[in-house]
PDB file of N, CA, C and O in Angstrom, chain B, residues numbered from 101:
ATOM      1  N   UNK B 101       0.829  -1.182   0.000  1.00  0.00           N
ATOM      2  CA  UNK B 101       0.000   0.000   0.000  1.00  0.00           C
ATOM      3  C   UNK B 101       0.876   1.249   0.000  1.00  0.00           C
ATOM      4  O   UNK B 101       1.899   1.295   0.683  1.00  0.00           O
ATOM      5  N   UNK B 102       0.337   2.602  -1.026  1.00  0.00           N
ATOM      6  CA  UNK B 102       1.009   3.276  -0.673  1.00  0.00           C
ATOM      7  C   UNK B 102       0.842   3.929   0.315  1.00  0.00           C
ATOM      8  O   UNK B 102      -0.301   3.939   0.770  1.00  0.00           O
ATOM      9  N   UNK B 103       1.878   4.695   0.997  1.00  0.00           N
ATOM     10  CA  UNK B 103       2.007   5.818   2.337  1.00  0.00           C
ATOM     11  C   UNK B 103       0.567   6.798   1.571  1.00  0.00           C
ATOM     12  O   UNK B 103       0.324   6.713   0.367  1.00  0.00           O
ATOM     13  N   UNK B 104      -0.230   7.656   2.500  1.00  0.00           N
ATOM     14  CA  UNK B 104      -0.759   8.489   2.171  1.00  0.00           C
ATOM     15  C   UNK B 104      -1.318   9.171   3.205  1.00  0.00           C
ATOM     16  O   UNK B 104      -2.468   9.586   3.059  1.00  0.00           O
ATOM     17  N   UNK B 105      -0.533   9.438   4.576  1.00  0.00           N
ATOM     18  CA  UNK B 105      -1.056  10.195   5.909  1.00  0.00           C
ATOM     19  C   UNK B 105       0.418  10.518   6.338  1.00  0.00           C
ATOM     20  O   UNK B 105       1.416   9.799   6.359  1.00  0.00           O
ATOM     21  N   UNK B 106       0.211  11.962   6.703  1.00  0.00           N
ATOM     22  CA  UNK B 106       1.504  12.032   6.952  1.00  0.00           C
ATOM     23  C   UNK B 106       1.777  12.259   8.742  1.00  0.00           C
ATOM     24  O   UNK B 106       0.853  11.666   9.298  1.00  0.00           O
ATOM     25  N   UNK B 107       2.372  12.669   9.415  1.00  0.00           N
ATOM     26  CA  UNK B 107       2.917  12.208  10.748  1.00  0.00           C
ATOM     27  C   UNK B 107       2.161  13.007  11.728  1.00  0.00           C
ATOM     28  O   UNK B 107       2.369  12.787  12.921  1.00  0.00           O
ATOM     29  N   UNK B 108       1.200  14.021  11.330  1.00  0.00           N
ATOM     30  CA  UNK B 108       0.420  14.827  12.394  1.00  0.00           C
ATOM     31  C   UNK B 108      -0.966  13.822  12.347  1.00  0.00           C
ATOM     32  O   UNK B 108      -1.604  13.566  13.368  1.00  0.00           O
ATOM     33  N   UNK B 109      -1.256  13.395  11.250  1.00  0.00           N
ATOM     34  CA  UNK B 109      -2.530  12.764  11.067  1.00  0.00           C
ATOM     35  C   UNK B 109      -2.302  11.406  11.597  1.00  0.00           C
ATOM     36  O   UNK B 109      -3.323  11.075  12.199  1.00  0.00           O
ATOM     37  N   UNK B 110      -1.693  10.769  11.625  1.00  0.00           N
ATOM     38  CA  UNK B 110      -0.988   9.225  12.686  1.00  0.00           C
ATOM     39  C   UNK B 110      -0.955   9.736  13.880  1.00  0.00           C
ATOM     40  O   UNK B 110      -1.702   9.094  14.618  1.00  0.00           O
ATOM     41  N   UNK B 111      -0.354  10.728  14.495  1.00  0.00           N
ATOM     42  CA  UNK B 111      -0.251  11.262  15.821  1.00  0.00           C
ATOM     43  C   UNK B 111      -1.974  11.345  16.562  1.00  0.00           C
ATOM     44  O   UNK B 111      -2.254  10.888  17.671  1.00  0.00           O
ATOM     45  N   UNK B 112      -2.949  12.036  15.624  1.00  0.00           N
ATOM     46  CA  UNK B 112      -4.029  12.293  15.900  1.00  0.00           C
ATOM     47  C   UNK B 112      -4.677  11.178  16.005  1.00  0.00           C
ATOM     48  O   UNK B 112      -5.286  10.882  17.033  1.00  0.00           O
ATOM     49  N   UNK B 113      -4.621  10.353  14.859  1.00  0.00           N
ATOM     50  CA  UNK B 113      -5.433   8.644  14.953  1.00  0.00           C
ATOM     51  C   UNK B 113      -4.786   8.005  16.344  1.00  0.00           C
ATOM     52  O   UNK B 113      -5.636   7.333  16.928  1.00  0.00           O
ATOM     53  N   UNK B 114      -3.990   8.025  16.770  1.00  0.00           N
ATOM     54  CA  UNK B 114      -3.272   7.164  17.653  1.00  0.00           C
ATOM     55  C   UNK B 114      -3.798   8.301  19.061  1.00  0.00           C
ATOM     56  O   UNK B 114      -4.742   7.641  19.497  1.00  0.00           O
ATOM     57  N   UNK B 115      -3.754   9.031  19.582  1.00  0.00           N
ATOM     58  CA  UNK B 115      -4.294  10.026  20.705  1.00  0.00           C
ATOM     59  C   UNK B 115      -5.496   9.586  20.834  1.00  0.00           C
ATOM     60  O   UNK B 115      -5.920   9.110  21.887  1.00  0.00           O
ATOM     61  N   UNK B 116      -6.275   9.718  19.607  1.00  0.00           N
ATOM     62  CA  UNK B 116      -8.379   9.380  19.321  1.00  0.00           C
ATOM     63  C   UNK B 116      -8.326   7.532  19.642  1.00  0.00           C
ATOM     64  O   UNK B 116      -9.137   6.924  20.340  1.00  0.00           O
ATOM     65  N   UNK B 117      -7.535   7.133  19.153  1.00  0.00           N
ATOM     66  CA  UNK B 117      -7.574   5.602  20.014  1.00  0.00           C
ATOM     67  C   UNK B 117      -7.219   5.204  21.359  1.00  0.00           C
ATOM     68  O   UNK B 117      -7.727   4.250  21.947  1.00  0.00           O
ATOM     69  N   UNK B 118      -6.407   5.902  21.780  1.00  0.00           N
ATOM     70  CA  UNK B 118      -6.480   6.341  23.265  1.00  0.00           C
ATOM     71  C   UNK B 118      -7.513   6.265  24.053  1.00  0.00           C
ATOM     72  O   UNK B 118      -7.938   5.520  24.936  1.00  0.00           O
ATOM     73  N   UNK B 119      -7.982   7.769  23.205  1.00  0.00           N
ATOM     74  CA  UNK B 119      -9.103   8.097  23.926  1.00  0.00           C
ATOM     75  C   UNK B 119     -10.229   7.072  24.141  1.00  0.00           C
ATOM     76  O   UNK B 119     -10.719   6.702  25.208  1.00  0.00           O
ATOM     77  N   UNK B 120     -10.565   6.654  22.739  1.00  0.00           N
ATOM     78  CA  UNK B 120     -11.652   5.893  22.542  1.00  0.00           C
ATOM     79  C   UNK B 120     -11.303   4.862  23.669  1.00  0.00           C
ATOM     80  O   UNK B 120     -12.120   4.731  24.580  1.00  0.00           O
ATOM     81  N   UNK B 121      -9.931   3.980  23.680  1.00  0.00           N
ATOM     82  CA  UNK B 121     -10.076   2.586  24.033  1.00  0.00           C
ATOM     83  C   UNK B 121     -10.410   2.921  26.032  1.00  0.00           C
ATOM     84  O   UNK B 121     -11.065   2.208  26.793  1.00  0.00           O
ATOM     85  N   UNK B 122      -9.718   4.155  26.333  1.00  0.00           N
ATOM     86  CA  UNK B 122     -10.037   4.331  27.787  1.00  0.00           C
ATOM     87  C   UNK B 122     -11.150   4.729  28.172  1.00  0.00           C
ATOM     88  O   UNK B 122     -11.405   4.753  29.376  1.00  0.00           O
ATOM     89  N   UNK B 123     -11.985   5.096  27.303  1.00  0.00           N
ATOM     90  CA  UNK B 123     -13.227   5.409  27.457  1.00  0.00           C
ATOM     91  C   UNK B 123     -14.225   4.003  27.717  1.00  0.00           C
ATOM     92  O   UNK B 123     -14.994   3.889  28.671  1.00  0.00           O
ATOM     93  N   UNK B 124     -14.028   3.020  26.684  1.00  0.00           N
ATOM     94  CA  UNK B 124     -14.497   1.438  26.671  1.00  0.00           C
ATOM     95  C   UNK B 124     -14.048   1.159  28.093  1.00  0.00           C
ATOM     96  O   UNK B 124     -14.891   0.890  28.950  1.00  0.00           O
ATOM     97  N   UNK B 125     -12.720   1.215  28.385  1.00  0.00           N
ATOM     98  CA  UNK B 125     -12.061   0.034  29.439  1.00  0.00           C
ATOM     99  C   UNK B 125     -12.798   0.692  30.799  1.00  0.00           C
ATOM    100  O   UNK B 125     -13.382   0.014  31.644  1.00  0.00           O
ATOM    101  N   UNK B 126     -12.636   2.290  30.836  1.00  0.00           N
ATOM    102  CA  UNK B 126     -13.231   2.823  32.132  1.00  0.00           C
ATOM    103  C   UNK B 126     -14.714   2.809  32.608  1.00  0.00           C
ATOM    104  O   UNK B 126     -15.095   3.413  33.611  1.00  0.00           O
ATOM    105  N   UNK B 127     -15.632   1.959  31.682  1.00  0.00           N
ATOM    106  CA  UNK B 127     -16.493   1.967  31.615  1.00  0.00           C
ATOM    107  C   UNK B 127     -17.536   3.277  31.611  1.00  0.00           C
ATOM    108  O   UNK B 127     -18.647   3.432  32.119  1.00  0.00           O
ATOM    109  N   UNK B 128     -17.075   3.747  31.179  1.00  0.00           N
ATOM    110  CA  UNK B 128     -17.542   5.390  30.628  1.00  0.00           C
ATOM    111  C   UNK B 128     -18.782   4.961  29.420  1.00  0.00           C
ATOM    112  O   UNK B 128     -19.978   5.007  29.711  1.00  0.00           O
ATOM    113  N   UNK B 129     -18.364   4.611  28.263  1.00  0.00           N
ATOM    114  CA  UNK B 129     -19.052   4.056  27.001  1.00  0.00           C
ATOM    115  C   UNK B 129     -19.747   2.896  27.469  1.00  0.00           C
ATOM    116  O   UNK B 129     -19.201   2.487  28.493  1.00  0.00           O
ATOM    117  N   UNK B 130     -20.410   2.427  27.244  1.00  0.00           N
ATOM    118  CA  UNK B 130     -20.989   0.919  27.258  1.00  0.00           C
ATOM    119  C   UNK B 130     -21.209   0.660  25.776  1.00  0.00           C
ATOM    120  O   UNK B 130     -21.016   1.400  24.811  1.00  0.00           O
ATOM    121  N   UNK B 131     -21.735  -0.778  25.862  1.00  0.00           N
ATOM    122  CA  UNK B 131     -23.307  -1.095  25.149  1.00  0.00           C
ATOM    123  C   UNK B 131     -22.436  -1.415  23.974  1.00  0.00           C
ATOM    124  O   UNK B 131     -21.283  -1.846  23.991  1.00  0.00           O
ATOM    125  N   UNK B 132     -23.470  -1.020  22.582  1.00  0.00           N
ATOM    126  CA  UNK B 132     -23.028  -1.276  21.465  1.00  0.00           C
ATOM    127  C   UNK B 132     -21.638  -0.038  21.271  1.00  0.00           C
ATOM    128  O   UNK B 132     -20.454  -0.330  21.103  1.00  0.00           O
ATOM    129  N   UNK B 133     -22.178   1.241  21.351  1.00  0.00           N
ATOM    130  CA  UNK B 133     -21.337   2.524  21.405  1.00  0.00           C
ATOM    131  C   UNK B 133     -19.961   1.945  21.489  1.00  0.00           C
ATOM    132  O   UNK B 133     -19.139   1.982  20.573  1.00  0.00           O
ATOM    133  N   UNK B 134     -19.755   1.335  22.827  1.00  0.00           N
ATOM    134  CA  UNK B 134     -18.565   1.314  23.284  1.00  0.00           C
ATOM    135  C   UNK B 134     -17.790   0.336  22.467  1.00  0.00           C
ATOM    136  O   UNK B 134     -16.656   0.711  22.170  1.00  0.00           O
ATOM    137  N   UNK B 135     -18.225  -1.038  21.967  1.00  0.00           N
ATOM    138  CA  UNK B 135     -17.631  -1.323  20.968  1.00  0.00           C
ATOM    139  C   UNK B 135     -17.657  -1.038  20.237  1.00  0.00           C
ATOM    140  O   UNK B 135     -16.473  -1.301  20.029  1.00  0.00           O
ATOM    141  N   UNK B 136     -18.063  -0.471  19.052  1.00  0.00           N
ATOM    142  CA  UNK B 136     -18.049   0.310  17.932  1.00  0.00           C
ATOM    143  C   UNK B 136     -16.606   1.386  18.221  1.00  0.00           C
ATOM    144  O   UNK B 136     -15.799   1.639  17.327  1.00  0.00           O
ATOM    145  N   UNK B 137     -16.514   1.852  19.443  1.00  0.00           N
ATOM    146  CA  UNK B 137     -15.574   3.113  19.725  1.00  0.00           C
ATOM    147  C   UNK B 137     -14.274   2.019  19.639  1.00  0.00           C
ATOM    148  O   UNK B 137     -13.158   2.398  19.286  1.00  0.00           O
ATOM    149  N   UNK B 138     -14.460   1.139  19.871  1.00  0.00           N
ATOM    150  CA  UNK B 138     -13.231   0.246  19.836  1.00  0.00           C
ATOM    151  C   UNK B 138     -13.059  -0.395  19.380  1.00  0.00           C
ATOM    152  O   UNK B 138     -12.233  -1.236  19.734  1.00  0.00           O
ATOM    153  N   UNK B 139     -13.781  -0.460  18.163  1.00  0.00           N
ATOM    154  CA  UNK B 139     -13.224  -0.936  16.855  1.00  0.00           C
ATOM    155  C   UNK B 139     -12.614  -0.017  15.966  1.00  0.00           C
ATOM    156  O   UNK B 139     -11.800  -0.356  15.107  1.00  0.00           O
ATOM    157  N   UNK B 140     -13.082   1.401  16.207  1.00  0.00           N
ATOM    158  CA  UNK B 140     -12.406   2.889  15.452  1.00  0.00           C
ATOM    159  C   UNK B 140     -11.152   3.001  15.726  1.00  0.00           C
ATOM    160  O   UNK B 140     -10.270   3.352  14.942  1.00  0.00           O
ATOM    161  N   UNK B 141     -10.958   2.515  17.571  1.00  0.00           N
ATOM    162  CA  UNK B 141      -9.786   2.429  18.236  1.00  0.00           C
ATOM    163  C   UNK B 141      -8.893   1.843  17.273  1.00  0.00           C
ATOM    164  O   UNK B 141      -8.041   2.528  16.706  1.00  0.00           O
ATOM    165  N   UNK B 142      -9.080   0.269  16.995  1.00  0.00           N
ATOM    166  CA  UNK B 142      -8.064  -0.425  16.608  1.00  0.00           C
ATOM    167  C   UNK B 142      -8.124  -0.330  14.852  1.00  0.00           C
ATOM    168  O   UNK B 142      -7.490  -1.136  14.171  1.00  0.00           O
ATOM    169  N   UNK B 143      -8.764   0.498  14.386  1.00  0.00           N
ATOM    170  CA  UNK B 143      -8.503   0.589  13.115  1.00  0.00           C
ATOM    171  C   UNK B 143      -7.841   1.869  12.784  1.00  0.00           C
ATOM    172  O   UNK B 143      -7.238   2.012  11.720  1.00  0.00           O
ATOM    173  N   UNK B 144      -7.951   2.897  13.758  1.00  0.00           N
ATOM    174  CA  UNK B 144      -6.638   4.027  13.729  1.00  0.00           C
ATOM    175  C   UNK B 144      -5.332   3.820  14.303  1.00  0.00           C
ATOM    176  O   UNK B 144      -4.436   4.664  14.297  1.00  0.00           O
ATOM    177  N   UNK B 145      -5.248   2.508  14.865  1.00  0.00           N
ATOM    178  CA  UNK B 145      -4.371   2.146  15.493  1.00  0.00           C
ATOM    179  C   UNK B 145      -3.355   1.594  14.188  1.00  0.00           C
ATOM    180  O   UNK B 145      -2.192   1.895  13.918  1.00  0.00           O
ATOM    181  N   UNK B 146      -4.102   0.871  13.664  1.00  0.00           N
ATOM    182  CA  UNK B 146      -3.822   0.171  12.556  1.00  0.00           C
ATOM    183  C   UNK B 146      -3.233   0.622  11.322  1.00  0.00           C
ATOM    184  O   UNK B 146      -2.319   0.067  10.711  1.00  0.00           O
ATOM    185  N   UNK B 147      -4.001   1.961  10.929  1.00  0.00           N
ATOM    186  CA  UNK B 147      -3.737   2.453   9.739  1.00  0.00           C
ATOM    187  C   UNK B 147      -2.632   3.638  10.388  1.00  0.00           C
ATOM    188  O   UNK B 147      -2.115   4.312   9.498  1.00  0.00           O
ATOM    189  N   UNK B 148      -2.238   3.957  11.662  1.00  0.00           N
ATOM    190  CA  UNK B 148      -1.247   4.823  11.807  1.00  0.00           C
ATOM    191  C   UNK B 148       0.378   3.976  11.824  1.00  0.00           C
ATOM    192  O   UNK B 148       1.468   4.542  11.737  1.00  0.00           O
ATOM    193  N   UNK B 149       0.145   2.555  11.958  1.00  0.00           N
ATOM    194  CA  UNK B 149       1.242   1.648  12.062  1.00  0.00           C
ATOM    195  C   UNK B 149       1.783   1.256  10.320  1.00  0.00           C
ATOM    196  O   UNK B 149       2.912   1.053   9.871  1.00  0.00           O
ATOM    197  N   UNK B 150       0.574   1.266   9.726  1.00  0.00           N
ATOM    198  CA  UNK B 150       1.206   1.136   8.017  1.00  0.00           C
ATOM    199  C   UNK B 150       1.257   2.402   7.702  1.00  0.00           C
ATOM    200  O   UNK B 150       2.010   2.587   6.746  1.00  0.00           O
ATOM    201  N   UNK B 151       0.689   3.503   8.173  1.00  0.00           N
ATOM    202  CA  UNK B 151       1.284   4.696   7.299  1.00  0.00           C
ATOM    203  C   UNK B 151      -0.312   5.089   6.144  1.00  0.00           C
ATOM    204  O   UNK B 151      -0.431   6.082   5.427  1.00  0.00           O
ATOM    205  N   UNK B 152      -1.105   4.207   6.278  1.00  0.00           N
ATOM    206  CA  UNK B 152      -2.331   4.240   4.854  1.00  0.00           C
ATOM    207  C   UNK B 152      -3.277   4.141   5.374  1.00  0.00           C
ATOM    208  O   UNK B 152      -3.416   3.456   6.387  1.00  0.00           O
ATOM    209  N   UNK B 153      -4.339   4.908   4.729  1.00  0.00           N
ATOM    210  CA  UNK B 153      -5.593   4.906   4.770  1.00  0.00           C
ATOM    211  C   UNK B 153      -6.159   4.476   3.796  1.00  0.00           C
ATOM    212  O   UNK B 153      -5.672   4.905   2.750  1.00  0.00           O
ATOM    213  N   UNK B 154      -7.397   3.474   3.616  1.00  0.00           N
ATOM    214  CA  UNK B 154      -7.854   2.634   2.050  1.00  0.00           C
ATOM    215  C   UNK B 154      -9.266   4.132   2.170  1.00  0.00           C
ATOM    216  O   UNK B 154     -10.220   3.950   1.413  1.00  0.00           O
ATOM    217  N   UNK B 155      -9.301   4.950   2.720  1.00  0.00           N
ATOM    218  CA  UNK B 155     -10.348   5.733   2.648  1.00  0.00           C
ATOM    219  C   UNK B 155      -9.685   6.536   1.968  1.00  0.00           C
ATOM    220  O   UNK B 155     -10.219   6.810   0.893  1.00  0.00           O
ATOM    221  N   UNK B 156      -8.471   7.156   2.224  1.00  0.00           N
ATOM    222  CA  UNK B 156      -8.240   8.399   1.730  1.00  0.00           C
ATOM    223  C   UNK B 156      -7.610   7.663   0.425  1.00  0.00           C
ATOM    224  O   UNK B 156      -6.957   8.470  -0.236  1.00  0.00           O
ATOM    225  N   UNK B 157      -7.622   6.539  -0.053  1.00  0.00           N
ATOM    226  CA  UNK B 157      -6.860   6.148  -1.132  1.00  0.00           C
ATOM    227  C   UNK B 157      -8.172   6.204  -1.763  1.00  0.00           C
ATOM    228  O   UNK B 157      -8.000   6.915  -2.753  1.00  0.00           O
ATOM    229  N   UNK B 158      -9.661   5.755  -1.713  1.00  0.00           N
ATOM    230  CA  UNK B 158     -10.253   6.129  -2.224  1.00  0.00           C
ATOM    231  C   UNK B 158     -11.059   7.011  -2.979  1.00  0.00           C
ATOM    232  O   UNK B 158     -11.618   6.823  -4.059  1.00  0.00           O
ATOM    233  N   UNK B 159     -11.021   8.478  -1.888  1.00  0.00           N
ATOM    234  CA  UNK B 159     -11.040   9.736  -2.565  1.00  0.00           C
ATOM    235  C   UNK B 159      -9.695  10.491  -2.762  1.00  0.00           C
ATOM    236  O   UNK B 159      -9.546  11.713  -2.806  1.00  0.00           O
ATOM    237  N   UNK B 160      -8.989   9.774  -2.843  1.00  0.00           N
ATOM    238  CA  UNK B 160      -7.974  10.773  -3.584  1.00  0.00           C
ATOM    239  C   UNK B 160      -6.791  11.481  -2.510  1.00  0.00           C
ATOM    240  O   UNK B 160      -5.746  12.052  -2.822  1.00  0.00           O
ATOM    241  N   UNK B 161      -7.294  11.251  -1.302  1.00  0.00           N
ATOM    242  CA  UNK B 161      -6.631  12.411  -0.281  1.00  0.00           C
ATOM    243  C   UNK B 161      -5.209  12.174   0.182  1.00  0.00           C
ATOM    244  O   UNK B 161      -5.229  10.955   0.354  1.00  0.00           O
ATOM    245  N   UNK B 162      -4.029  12.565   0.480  1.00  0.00           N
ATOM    246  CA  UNK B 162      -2.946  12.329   1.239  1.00  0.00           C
ATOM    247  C   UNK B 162      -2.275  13.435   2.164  1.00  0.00           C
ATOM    248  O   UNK B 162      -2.000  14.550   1.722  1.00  0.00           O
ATOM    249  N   UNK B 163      -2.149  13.238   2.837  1.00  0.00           N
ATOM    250  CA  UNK B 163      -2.134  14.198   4.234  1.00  0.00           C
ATOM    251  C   UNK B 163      -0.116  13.921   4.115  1.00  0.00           C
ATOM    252  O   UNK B 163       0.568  14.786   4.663  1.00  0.00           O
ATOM    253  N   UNK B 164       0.430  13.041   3.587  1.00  0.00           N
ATOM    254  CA  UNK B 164       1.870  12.672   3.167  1.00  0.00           C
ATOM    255  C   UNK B 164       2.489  13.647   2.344  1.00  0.00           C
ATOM    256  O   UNK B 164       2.150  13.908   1.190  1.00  0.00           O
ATOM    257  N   UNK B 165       3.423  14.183   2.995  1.00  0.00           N
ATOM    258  CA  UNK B 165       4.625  15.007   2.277  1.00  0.00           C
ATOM    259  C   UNK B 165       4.825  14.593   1.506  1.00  0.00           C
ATOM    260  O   UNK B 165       4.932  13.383   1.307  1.00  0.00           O
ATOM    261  N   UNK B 166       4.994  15.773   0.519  1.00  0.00           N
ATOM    262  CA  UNK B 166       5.453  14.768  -1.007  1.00  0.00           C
ATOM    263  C   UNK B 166       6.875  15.192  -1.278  1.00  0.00           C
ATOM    264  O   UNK B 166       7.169  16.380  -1.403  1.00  0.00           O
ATOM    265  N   UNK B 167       8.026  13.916  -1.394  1.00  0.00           N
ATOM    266  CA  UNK B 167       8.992  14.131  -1.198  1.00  0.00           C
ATOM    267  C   UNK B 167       9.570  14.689  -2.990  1.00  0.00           C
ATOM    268  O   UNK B 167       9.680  13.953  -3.971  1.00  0.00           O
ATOM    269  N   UNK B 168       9.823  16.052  -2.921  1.00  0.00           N
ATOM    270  CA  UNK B 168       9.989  16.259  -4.046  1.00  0.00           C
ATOM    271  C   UNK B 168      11.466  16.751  -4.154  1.00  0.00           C
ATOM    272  O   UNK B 168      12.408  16.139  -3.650  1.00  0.00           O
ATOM    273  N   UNK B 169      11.590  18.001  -4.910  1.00  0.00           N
ATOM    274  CA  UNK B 169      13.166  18.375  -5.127  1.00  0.00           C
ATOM    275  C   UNK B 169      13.284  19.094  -3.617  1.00  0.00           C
ATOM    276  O   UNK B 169      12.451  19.731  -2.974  1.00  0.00           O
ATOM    277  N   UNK B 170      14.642  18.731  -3.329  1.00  0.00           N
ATOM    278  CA  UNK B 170      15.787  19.253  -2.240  1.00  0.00           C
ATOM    279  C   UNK B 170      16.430  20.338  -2.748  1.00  0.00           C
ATOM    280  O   UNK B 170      17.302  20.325  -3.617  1.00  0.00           O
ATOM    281  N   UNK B 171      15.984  21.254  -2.195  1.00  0.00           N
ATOM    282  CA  UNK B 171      17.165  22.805  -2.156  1.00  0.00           C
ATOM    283  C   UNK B 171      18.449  22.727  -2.025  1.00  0.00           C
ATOM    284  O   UNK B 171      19.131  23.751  -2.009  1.00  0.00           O
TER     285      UNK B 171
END
C-alpha cells in the first residue's frame, strides 16, 4: 500500500484511540457505542502503524509530504 497520511494525522489517529479505548475500558461508554468506539480504536491504530488509509486512497486524499526536489 502506498504511504498516504503524513505524521500529524498518525499522531491524531493514535491520541483518538487512546481516547476511545479508555473510554471502553473505564467503563464510561458501554453497550453497542462502546464497541463500535473500539473498533475505530483499533482501526486508527492500525492504519497509523502502516502509514495508509484505504479511505483516503479512495477519494484521492494524502495528508503525506510529497517528497519532491531538495534545495
Amino acid at each position: 500500500m502506498k504511504k498516504n497520511m503524513g505524521s500529524a494525522d498518525r499522531i491524531i489517529r493514535v491520541i483518538l484511540a487512546i481516547v476511545f479505548a479508555a473510554l471502553y475500558f473505564t467503563g464510561t461508554v458501554t453497550g453497542t457505542l462502546g464497541i463500535v468506539l473500539l473498533v475505530f480504536a483499533g482501526v486508527f491504530i492500525l492504519t497509523s502503524l502502516i502509514s495508509s488509509c484505504p479511505l483516503y486512497s479512495i477519494f484521492g486524499i494524502s495528508t503525506c509530504p510529497i517528497d519532491g526536489k531538495k534545495a
